[in-house]
N, C-alpha and C positions, 0 to 999 in steps of 0.2 A: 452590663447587667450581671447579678450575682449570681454564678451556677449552683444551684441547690440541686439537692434529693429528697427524696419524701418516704418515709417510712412507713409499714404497717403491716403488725402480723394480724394470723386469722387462724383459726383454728378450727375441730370439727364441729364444733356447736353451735357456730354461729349461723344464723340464718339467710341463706343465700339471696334477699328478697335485701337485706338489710346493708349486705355488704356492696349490692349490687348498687343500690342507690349513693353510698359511699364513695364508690368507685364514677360513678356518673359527676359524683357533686367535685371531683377533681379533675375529672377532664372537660368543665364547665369553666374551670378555673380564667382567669381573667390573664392570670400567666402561669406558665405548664413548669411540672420539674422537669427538671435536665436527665432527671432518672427515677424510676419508682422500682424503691425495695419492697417485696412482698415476702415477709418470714412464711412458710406455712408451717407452723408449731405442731408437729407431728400428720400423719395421715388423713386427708380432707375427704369429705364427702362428694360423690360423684358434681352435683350440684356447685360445690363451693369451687372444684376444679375447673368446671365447665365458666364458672365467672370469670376469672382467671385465666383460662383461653381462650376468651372472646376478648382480652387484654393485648394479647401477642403482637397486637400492630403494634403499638407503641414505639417508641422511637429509643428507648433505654429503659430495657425491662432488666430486672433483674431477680431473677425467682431464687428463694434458698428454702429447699426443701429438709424440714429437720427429719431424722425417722423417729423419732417420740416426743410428746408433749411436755415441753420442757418448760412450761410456763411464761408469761410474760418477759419477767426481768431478761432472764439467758435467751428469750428470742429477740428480744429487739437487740440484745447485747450485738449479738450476730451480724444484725443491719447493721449498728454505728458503725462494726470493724468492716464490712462490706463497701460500706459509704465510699462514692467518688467523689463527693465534693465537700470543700467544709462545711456548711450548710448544712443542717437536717432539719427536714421540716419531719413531725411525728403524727400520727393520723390513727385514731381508732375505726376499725372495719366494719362497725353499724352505724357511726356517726355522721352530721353532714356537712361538709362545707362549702360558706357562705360563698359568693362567685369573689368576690374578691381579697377574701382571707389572705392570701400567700403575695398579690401585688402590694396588700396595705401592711405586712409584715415585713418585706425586702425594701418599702419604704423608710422603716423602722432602721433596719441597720443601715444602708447608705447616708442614713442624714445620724446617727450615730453608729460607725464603726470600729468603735471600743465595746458594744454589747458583747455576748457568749451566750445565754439565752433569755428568751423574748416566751410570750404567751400573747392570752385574750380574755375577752368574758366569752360565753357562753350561753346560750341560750336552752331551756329541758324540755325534753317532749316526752309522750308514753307511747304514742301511736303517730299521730298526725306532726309532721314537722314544721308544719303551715298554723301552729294552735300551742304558742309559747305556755309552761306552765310555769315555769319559775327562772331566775337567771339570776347565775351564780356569778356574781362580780369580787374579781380581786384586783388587787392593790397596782397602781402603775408605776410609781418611781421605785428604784433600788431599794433606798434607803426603807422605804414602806413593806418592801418586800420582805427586806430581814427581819423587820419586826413583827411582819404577821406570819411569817416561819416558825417562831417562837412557839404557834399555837396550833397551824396549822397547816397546808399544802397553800402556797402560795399560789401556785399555777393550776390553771387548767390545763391538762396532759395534752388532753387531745387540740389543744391550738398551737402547741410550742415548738419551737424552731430554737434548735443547739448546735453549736459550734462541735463537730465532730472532734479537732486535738481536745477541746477544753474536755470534754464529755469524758476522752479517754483515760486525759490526765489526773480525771477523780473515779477514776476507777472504775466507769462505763455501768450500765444498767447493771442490774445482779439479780439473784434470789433473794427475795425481802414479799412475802406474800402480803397482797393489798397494798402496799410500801413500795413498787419498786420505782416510782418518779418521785416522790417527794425525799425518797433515801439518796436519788443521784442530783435532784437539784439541791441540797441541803449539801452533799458532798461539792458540790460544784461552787455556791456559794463560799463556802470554812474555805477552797482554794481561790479565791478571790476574782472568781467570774463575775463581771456586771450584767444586771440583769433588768426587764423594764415589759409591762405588758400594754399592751395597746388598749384603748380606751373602747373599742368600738367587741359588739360581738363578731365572732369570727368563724365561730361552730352552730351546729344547729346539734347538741346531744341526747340521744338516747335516755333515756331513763324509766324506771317503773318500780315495781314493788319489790323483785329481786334483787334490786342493787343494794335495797337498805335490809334485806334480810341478811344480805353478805357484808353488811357492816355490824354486825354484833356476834355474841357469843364468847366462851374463853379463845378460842384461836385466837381473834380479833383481836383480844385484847393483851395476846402473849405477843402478837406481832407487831401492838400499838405501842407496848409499853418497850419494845425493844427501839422503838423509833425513839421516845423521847430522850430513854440512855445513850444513844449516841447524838442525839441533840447535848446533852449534858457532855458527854465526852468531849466533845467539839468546841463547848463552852458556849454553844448558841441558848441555851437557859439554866437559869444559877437553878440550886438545890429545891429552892422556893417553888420557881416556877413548873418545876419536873411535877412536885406533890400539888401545886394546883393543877395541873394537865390531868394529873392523874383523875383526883378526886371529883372532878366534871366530866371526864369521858368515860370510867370503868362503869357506874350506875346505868348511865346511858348505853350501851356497849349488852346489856343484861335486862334490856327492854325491848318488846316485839318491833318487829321490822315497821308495821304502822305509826307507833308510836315514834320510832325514829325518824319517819319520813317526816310527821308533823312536825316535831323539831329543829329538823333541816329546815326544811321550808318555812317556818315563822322565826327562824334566828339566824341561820344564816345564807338567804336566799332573799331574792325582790321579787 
């Protein structure tokens, strides 16, 4: 069997009710990691600590306390170099996982062990995890994955299992706000990791009306348009493709978080 690790920061604002179920939905798991990293991205809340030591039995814990909130990108960075095994399964701290998510992913590499990283679909909730609202399906072969790179984040973050050298070799998570997984799977791809998502959902995720407020605005779109430039540097889309990226996301990007949700969900959601 493959020894994996399982990734996941949290932070002070996360809701201890949300991570808690998180953390349940992985040790329901149908097969357990060999070790669970927990970033904690600066000082937690009594509550969020208290999850987290009711953790301690576990069999390969591994806590890395940051003292400031260093953001996504540079916490998980931490984990990958942290990581004991090659393996990394990646895990958002509200999110939930399905009972056999990580057995039908480790299926995935032993019957191909030429992948570096794997995902899933996903399923959305706002409240109830049991009460699907939409389900964000992407692409399963390689070759499908490059191409809808082009346009978009191929992967669902929170389902994806990566090859630790591969991950480090392109230069491991970073600061890239809103960006920091589709910046290192696009960097991981231009170095020639094979990648493939599994058919089946594998997350049960979070969602609501803050997520797509935090998808618009100028930040958004200084840190979306910085994404496509180095899609172009990389040569993953010609000149063309940059200015149609553009000219579809900046409008949208400059519209209320409602309206954005509507659009997600009626283009690219089931």
């Amino acid at each position: 069997m493959i020894k994996f690790s399982l990734l996941m920061c949290v932070y002070a604002k996360e809701n201890p009710q949300h991570f808690t179920q998180c953390i349940d939905s992985i040790l329901a798991q149908t097969v357990l990691p060999d070790e669970i990293i927990i970033v904690k991205d600066g000082p937690l809340t009594f509550e969020l600590e208290n999850v987290i030591e009711n953790l301690q039995f576990y069999k390969d814990l591994n806590i890395i306390p940051l003292p400031e909130n260093v953001t996504q990108g540079p916490a998980r960075a931490e984990g990958v170099k942290a990581a004991k095994h090659e393996w990394i399964a990646i895990m958002d701290s509200d999110d939930i996982c399905r009972p056999e998510r990580l057995e039908k992913q480790l299926a995935m590499i032993e019957n191909k062990p030429e992948l570096g990283l794997i995902g899933g679909q996903i399923a959305e909730f706002s409240e109830d995890p049991t009460k699907t609202e939409t389900i964000r399906k992407v692409p399963l072969t390689h070759d499908e994955i490059v191409g809808y790179a082009k346009k978009r984040n191929p992967f669902n973050q929170m389902t994806v299992m990566l090859r630790r050298n591969e991950a480090l070799e392109a230069g491991n998570y970073r600061y890239f706000p809103w960006f920091e997984d589709y910046d290192l799977w696009t960097r991981m791809i231009n170095n020639g990791t094979a990648c493939a998502n599994h058919p089946d959902i594998l997350v049960d995720a979070r969602v609501g009306a803050g997520m797509y407020n935090r998808r618009r605005g100028i930040s958004y779109i200084r840190s979306e348009q910085q994404m496509q430039k180095q899609l172009r540097r990389m040569g993953m889309i010609t000149r063309t493709e940059h200015f149609r990226n553009a000219v579809t996301r900046i409008p949208v990007r400059l519209l209320p978080g409602k309206s954005i949700e509507f659009l997600y969900n009626k283009f690219m959601r089931s």
